[in-house]
PDB file of the backbone (N, CA, C, O) and the ligand in Angstrom, with CONECT records:
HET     ZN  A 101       1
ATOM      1  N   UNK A   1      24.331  53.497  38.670  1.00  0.00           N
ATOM      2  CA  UNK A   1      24.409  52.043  38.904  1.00  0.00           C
ATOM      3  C   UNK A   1      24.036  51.312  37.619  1.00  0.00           C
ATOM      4  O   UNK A   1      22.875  51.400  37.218  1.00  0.00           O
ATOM      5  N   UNK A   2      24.994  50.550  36.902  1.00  0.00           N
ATOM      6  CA  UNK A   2      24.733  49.565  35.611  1.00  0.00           C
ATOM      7  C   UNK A   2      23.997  48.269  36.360  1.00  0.00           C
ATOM      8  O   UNK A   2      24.108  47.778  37.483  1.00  0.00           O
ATOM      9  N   UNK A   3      22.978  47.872  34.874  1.00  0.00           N
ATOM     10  CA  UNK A   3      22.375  46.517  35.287  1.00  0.00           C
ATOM     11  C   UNK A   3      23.934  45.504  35.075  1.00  0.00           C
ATOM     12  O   UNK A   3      24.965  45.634  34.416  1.00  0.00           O
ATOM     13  N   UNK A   4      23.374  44.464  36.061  1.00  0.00           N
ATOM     14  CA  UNK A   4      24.700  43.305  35.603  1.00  0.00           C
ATOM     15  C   UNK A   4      24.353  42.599  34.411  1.00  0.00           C
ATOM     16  O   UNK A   4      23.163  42.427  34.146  1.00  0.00           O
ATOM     17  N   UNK A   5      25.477  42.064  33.480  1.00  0.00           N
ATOM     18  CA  UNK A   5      25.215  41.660  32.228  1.00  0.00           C
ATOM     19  C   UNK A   5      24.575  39.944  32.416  1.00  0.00           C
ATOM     20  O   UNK A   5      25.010  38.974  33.036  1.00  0.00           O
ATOM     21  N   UNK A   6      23.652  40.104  31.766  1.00  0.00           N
ATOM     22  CA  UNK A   6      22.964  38.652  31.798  1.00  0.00           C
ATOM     23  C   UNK A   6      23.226  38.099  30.795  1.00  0.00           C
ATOM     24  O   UNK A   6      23.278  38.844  29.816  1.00  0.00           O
ATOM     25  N   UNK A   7      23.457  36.867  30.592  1.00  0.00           N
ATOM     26  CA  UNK A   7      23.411  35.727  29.217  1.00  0.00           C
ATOM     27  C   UNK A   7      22.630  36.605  27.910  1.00  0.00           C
ATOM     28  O   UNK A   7      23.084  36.706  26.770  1.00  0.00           O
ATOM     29  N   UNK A   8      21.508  37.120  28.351  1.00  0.00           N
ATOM     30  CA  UNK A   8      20.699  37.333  26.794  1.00  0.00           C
ATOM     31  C   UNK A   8      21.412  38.894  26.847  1.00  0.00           C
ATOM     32  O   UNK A   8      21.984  38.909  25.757  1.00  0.00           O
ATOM     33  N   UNK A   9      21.663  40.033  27.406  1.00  0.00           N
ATOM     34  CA  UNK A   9      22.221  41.037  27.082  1.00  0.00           C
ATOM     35  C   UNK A   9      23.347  41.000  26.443  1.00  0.00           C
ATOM     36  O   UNK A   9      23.730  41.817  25.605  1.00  0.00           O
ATOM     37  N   UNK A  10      24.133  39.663  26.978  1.00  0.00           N
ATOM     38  CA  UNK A  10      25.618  39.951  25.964  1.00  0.00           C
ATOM     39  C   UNK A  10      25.396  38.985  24.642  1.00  0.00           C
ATOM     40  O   UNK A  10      26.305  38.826  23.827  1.00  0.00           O
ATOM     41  N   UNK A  11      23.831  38.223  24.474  1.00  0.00           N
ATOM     42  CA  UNK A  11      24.022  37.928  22.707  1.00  0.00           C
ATOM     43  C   UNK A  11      23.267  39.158  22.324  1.00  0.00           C
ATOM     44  O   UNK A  11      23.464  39.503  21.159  1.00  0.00           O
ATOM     45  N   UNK A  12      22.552  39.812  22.931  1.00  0.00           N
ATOM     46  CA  UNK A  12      22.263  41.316  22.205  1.00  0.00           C
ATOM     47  C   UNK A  12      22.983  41.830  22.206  1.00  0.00           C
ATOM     48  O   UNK A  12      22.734  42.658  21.330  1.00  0.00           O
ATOM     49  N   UNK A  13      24.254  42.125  22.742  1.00  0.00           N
ATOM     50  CA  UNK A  13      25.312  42.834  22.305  1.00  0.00           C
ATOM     51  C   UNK A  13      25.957  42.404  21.003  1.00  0.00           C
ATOM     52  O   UNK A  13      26.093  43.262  20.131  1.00  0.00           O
ATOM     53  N   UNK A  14      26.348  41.222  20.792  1.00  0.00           N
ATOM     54  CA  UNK A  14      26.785  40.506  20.038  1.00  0.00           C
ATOM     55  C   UNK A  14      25.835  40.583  18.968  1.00  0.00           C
ATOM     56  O   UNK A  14      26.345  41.094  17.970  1.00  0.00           O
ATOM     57  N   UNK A  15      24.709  40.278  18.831  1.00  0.00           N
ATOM     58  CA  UNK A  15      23.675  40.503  17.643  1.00  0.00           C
ATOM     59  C   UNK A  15      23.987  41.923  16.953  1.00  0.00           C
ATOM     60  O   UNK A  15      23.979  42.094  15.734  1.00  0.00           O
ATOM     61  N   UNK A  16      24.328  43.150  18.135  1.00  0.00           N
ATOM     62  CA  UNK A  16      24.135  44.326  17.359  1.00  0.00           C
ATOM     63  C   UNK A  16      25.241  44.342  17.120  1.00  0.00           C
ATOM     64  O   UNK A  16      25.332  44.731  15.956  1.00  0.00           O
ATOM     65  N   UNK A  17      26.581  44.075  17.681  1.00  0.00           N
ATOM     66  CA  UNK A  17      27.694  44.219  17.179  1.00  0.00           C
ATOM     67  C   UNK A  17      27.936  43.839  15.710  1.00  0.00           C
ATOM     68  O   UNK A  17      28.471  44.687  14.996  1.00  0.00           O
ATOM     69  N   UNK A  18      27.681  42.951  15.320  1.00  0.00           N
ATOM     70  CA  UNK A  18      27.173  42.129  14.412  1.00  0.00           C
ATOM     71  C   UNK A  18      26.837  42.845  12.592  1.00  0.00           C
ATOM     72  O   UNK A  18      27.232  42.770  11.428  1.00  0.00           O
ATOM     73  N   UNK A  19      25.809  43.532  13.503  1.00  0.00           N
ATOM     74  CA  UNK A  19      24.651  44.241  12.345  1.00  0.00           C
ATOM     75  C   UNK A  19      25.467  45.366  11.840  1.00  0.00           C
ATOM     76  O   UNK A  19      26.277  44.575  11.355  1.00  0.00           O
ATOM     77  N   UNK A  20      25.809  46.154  11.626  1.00  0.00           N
ATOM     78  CA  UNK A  20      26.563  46.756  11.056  1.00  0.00           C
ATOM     79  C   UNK A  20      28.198  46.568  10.432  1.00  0.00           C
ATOM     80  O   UNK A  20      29.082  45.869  10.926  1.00  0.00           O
ATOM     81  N   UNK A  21      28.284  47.452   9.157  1.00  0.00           N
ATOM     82  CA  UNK A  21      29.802  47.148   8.497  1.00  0.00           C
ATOM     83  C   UNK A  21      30.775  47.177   9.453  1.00  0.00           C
ATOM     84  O   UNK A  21      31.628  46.290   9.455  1.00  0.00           O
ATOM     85  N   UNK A  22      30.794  48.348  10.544  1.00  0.00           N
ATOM     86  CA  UNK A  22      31.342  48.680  11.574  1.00  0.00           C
ATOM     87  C   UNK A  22      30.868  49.032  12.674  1.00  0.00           C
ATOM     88  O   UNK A  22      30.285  50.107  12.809  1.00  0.00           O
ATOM     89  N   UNK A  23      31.046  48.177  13.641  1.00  0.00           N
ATOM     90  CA  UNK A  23      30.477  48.450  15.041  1.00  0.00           C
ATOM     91  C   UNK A  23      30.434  49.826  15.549  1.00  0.00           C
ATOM     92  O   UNK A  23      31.149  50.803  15.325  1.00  0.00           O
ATOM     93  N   UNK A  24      29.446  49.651  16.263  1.00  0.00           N
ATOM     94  CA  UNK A  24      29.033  51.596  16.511  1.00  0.00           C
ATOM     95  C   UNK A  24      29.119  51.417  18.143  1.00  0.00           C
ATOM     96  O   UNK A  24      27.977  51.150  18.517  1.00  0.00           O
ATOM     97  N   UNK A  25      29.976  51.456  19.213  1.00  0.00           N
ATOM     98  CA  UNK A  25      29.645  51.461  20.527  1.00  0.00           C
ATOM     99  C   UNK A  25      28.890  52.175  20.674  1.00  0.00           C
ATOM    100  O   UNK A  25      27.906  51.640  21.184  1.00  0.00           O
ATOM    101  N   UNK A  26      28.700  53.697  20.419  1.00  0.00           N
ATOM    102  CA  UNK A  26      27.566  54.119  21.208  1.00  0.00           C
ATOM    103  C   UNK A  26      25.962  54.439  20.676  1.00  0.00           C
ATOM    104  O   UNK A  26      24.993  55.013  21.174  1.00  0.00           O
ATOM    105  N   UNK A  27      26.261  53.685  19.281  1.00  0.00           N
ATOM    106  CA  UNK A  27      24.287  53.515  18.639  1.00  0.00           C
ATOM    107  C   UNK A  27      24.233  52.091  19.197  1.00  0.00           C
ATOM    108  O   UNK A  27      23.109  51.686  18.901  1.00  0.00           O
ATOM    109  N   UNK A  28      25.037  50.912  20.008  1.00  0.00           N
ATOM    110  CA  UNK A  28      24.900  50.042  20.418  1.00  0.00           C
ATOM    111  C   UNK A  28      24.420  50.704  22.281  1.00  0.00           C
ATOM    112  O   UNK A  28      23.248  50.612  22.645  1.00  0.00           O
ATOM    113  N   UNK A  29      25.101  51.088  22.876  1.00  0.00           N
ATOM    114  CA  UNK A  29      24.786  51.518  24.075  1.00  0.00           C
ATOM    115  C   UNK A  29      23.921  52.152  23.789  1.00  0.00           C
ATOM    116  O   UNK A  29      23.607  52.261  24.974  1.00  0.00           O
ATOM    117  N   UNK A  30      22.676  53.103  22.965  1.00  0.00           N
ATOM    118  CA  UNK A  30      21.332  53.403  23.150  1.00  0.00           C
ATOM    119  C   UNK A  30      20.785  52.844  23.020  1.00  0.00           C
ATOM    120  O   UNK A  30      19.714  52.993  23.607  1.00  0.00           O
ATOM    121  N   UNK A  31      20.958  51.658  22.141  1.00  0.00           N
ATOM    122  CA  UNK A  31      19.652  50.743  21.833  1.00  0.00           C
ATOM    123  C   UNK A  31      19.824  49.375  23.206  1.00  0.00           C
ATOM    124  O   UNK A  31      18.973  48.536  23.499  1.00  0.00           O
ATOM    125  N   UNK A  32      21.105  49.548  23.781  1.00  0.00           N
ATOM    126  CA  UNK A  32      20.856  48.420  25.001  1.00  0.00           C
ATOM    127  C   UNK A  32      20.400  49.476  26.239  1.00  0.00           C
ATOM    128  O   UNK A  32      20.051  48.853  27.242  1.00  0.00           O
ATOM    129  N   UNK A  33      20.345  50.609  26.346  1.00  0.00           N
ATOM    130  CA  UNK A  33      20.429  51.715  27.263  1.00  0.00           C
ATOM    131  C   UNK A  33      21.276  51.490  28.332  1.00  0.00           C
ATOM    132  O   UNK A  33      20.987  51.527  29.529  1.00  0.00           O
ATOM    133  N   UNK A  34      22.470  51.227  27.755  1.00  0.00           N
ATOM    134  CA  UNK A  34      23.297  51.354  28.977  1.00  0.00           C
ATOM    135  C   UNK A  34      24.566  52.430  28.411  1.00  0.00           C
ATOM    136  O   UNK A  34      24.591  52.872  27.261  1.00  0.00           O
ATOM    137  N   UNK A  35      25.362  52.672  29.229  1.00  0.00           N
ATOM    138  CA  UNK A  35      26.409  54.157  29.029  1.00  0.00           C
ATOM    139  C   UNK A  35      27.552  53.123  27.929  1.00  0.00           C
ATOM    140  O   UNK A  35      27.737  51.917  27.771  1.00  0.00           O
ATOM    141  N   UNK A  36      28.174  54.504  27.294  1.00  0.00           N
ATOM    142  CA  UNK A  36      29.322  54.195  26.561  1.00  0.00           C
ATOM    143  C   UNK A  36      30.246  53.015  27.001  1.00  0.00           C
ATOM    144  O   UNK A  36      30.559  52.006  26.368  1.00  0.00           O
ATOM    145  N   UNK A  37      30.593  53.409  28.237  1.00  0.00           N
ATOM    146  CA  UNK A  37      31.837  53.203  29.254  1.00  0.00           C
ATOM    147  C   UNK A  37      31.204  51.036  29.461  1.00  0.00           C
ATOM    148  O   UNK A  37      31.603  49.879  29.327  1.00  0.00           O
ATOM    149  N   UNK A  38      30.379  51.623  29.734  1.00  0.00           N
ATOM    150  CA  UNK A  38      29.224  50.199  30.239  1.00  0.00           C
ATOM    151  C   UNK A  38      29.687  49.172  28.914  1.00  0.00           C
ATOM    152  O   UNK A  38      30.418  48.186  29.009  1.00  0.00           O
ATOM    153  N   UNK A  39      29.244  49.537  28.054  1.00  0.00           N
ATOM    154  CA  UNK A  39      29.244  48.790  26.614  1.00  0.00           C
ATOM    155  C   UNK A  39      30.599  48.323  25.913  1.00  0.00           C
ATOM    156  O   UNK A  39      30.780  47.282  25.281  1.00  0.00           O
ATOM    157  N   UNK A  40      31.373  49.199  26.140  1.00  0.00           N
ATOM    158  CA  UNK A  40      32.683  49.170  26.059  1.00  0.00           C
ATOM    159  C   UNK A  40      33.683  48.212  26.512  1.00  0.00           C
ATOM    160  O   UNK A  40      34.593  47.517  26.061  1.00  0.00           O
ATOM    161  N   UNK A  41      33.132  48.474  27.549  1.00  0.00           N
ATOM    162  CA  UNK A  41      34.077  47.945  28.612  1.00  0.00           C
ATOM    163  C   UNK A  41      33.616  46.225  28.918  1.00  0.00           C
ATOM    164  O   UNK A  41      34.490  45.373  29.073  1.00  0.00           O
ATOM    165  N   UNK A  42      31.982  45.855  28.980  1.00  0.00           N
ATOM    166  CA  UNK A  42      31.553  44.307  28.699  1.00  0.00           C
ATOM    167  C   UNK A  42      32.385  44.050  27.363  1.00  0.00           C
ATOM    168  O   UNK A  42      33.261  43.185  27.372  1.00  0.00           O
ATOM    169  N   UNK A  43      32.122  44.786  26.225  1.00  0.00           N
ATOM    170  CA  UNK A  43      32.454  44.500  24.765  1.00  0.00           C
ATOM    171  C   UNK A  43      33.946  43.735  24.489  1.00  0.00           C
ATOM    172  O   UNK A  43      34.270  43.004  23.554  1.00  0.00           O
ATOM    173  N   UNK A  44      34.931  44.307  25.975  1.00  0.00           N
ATOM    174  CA  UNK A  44      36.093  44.008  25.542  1.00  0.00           C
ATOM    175  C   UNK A  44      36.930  42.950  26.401  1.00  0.00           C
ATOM    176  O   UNK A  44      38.099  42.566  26.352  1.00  0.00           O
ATOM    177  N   UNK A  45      35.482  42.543  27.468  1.00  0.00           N
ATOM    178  CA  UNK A  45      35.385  41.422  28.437  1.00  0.00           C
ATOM    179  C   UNK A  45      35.309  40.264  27.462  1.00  0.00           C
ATOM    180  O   UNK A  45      36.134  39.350  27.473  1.00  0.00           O
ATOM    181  N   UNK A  46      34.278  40.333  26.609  1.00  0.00           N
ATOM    182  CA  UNK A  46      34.081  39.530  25.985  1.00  0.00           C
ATOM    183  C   UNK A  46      34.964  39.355  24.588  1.00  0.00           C
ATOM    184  O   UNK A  46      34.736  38.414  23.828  1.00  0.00           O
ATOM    185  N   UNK A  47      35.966  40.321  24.325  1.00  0.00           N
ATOM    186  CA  UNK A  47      36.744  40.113  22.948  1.00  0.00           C
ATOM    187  C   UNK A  47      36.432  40.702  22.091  1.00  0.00           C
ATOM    188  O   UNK A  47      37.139  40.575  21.091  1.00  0.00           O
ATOM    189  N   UNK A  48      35.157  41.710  21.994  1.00  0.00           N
ATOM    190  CA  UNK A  48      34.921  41.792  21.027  1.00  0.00           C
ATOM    191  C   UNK A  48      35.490  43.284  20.600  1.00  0.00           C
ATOM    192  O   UNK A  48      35.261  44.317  21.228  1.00  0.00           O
ATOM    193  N   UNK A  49      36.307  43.172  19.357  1.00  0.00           N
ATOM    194  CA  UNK A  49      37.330  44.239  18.891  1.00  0.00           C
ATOM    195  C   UNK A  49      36.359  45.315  18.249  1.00  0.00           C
ATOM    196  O   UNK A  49      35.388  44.960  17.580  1.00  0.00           O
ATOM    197  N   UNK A  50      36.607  46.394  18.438  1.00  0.00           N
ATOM    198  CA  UNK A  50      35.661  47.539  17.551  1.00  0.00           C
ATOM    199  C   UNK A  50      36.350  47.851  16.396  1.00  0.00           C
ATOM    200  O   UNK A  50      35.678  48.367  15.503  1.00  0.00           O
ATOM    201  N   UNK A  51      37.795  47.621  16.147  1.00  0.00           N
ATOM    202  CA  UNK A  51      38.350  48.045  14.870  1.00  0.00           C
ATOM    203  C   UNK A  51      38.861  47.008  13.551  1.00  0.00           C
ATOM    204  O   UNK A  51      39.190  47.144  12.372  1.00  0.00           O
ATOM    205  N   UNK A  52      38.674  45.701  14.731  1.00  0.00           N
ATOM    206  CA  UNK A  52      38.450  44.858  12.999  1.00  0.00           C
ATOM    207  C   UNK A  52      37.343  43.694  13.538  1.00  0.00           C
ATOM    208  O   UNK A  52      36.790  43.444  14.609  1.00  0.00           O
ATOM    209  N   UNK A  53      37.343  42.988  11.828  1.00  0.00           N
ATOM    210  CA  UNK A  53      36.230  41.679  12.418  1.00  0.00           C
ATOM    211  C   UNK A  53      36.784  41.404  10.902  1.00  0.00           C
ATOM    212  O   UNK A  53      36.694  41.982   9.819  1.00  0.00           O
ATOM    213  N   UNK A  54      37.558  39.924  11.524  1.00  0.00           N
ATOM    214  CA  UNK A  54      38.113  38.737  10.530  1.00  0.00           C
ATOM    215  C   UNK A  54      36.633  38.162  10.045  1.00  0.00           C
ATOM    216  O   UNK A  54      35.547  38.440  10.552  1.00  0.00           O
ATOM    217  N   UNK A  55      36.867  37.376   9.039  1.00  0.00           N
ATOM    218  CA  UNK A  55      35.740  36.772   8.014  1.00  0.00           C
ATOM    219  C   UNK A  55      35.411  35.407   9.360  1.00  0.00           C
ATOM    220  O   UNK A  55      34.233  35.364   9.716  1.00  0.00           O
ATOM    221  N   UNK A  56      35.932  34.852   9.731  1.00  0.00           N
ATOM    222  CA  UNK A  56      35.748  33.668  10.514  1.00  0.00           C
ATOM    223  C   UNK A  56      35.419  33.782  12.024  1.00  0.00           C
ATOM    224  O   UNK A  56      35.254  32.926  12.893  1.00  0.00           O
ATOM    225  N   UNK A  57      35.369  35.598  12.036  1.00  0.00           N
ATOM    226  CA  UNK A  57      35.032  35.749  13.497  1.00  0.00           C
ATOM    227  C   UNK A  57      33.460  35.538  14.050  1.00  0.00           C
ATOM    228  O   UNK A  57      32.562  36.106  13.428  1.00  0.00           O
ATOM    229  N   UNK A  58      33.202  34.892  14.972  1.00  0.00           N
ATOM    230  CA  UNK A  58      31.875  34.688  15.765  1.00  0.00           C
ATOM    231  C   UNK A  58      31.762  34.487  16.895  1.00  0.00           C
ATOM    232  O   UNK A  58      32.850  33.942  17.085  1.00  0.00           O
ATOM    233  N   UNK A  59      31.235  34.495  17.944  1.00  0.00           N
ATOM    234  CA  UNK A  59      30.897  33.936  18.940  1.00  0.00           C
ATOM    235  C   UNK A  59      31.316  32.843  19.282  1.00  0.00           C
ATOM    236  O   UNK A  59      30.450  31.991  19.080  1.00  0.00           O
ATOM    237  N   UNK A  60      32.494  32.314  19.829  1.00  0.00           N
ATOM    238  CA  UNK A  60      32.400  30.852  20.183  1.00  0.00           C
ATOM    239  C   UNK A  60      32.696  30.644  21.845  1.00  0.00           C
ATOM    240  O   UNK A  60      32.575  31.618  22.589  1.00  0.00           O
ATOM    241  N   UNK A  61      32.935  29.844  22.169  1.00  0.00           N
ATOM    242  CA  UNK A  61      32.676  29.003  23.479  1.00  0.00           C
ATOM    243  C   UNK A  61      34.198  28.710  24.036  1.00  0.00           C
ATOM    244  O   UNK A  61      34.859  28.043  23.239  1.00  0.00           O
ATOM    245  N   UNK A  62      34.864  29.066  25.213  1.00  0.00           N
ATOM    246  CA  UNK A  62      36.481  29.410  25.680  1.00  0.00           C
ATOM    247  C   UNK A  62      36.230  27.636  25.895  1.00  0.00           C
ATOM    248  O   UNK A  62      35.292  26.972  26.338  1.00  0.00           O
ATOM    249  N   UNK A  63      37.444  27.331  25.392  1.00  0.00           N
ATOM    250  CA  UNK A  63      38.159  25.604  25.404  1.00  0.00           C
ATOM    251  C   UNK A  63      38.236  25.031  26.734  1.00  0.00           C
ATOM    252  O   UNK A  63      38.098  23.863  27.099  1.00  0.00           O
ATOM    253  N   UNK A  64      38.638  26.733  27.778  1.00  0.00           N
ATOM    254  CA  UNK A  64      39.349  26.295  28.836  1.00  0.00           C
ATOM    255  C   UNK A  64      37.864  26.396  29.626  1.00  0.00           C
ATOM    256  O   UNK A  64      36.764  26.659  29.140  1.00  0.00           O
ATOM    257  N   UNK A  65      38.283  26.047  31.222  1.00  0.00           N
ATOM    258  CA  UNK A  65      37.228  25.228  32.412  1.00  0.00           C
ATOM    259  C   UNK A  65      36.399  26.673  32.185  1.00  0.00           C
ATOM    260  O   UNK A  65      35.311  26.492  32.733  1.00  0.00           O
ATOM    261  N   UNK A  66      36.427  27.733  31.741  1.00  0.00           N
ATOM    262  CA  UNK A  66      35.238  28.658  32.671  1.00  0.00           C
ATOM    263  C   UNK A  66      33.823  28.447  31.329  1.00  0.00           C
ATOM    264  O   UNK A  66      32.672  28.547  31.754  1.00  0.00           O
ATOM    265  N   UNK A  67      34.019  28.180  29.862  1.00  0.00           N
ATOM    266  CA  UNK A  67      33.064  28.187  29.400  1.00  0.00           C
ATOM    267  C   UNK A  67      32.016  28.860  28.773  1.00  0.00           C
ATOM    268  O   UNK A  67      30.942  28.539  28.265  1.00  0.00           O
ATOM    269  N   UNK A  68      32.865  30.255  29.023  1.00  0.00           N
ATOM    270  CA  UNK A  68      32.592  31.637  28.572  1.00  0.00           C
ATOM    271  C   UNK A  68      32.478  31.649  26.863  1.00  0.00           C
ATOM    272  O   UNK A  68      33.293  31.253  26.030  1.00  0.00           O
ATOM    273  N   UNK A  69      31.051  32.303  26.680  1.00  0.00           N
ATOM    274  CA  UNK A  69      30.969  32.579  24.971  1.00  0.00           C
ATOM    275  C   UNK A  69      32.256  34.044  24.871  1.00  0.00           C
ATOM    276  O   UNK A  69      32.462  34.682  25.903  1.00  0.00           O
ATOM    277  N   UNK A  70      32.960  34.397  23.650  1.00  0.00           N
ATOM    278  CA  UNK A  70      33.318  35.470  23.439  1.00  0.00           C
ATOM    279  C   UNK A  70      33.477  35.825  21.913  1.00  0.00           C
ATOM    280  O   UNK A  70      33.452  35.056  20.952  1.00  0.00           O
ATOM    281  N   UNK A  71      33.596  36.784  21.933  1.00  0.00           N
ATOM    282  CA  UNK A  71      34.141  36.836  20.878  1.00  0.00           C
ATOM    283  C   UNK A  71      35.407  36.380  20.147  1.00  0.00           C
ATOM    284  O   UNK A  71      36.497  36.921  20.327  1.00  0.00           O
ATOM    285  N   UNK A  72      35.202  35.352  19.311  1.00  0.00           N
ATOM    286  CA  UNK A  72      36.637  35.260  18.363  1.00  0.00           C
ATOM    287  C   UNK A  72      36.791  34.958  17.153  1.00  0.00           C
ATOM    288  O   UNK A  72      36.029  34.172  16.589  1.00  0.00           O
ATOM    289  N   UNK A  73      38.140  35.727  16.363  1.00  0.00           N
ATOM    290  CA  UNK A  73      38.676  36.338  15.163  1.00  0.00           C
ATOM    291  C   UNK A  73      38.830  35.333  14.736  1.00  0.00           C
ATOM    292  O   UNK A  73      39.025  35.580  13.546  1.00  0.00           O
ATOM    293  N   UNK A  74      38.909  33.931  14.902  1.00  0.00           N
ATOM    294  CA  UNK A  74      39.216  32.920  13.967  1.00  0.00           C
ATOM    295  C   UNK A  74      39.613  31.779  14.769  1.00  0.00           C
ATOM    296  O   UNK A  74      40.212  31.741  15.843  1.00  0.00           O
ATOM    297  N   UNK A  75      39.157  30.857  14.028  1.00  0.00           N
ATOM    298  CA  UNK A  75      39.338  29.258  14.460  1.00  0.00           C
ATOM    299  C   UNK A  75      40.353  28.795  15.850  1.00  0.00           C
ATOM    300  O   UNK A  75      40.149  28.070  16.823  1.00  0.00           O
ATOM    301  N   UNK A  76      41.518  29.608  15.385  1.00  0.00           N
ATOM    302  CA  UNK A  76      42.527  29.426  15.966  1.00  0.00           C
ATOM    303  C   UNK A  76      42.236  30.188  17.600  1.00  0.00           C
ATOM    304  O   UNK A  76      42.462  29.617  18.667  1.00  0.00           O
ATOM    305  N   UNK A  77      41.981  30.842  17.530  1.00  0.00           N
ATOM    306  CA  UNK A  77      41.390  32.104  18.651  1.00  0.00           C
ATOM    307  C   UNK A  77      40.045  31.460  19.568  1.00  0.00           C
ATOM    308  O   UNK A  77      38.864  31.807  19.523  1.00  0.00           O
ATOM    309  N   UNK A  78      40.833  30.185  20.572  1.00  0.00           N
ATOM    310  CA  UNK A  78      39.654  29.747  21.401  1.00  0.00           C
ATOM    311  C   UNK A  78      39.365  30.037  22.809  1.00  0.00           C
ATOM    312  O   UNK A  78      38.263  29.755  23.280  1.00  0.00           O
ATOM    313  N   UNK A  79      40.093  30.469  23.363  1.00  0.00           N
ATOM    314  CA  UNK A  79      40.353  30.603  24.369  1.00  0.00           C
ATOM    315  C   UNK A  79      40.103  32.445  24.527  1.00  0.00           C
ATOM    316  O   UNK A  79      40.694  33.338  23.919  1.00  0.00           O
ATOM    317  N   UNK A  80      38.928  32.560  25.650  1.00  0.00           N
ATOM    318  CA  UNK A  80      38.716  34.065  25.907  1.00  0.00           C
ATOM    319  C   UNK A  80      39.399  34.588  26.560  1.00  0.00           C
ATOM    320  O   UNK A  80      40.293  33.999  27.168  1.00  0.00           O
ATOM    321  N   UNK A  81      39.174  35.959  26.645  1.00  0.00           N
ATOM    322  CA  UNK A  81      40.464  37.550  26.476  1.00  0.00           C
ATOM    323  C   UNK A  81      40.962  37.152  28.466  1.00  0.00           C
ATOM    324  O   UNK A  81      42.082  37.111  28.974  1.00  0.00           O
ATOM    325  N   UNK A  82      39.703  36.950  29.051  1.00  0.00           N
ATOM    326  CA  UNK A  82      39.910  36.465  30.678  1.00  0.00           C
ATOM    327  C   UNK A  82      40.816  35.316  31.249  1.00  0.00           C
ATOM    328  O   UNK A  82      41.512  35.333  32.264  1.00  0.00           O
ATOM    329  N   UNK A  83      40.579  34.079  30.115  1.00  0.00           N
ATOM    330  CA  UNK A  83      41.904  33.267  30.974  1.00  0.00           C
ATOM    331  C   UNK A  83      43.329  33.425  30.066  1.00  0.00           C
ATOM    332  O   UNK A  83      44.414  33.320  30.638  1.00  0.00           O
ATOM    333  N   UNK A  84      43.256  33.654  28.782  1.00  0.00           N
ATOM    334  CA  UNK A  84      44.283  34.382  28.292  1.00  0.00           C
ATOM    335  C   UNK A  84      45.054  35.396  29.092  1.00  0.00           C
ATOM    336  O   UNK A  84      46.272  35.558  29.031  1.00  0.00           O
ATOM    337  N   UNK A  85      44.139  36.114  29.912  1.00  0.00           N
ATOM    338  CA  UNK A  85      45.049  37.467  30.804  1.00  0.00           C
ATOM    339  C   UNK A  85      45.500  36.334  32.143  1.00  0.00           C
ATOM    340  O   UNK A  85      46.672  36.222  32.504  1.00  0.00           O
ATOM    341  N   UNK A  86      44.488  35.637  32.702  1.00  0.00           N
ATOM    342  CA  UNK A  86      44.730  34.818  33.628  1.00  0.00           C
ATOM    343  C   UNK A  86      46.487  34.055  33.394  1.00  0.00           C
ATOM    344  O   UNK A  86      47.468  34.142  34.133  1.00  0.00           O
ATOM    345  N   UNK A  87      46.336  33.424  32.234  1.00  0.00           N
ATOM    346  CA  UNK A  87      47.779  32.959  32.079  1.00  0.00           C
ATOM    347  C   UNK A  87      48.472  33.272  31.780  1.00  0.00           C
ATOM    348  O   UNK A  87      49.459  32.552  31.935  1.00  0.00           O
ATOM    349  N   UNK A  88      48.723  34.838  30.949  1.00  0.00           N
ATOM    350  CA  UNK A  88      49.606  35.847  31.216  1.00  0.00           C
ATOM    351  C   UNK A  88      50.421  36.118  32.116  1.00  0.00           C
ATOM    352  O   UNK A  88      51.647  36.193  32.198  1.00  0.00           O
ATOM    353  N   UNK A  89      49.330  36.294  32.968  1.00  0.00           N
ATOM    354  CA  UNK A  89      49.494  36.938  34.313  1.00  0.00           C
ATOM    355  C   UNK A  89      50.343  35.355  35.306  1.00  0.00           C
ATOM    356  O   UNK A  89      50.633  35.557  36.485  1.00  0.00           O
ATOM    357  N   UNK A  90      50.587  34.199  34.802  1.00  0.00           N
ATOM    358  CA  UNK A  90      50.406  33.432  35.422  1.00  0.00           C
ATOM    359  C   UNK A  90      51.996  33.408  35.014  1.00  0.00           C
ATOM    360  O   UNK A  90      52.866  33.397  35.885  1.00  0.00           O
ATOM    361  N   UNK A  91      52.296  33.400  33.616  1.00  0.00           N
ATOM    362  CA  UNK A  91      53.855  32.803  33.064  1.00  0.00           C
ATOM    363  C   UNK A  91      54.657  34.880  33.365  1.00  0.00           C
ATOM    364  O   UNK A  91      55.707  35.243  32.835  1.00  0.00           O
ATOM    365  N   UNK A  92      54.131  35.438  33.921  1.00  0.00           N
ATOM    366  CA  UNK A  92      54.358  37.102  33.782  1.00  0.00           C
ATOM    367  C   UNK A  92      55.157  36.842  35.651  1.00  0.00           C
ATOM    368  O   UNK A  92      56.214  37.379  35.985  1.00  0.00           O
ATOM    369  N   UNK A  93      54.316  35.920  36.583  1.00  0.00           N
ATOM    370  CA  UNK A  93      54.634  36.032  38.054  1.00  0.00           C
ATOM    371  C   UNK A  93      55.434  35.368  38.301  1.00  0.00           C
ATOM    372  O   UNK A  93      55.849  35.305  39.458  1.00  0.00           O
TER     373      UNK A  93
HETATM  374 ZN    ZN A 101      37.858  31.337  29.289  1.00  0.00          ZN2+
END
């Protein structure tokens, strides 16, 4: 059973993501003690890519109604990976 992700676990994710040249999922999942799969899988809820990181990428705040911090690659990139799939899924039906 995983803990559910709280506000301060996913800027500690984000902090450690952060700290290194290249993100490490699983020296990040020991130091949050949660499983690979666990870390991974929030990591990519939130946007955040393990194989690149643009100069302008940070943490910012989705444009649209939900308000969600995520990860994003650049200015242009406001809107998080969730209502992006949402309206995918929306112009896809
Ligand atoms: Zn959103």
């Amino acid at each position: 059973m995983q803990r559910p992700w709280t506000a301060r676990d996913k800027e500690r994710l984000a902090a450690l993501y952060l700290e290194g040249n290249m993100p490490d999922v699983a020296a990040i999942a020991a130091a949050l003690g949660r499983s690979y799969s666990n870390v991974a899988c929030q990591a990519s809820r939130m946007g955040l890519a393990f194989t690149k990181r643009g100069v302008n990428a940070k943490m910012r705040r989705c444009i649209r109604q939900c308000g969600r911090d995520f990860w994003s690659e650049g200015f242009e990139n406001r809107v998080c990976p969730t209502c992006k799939r949402s309206r995918e899924y929306l112009e896809c039906a």
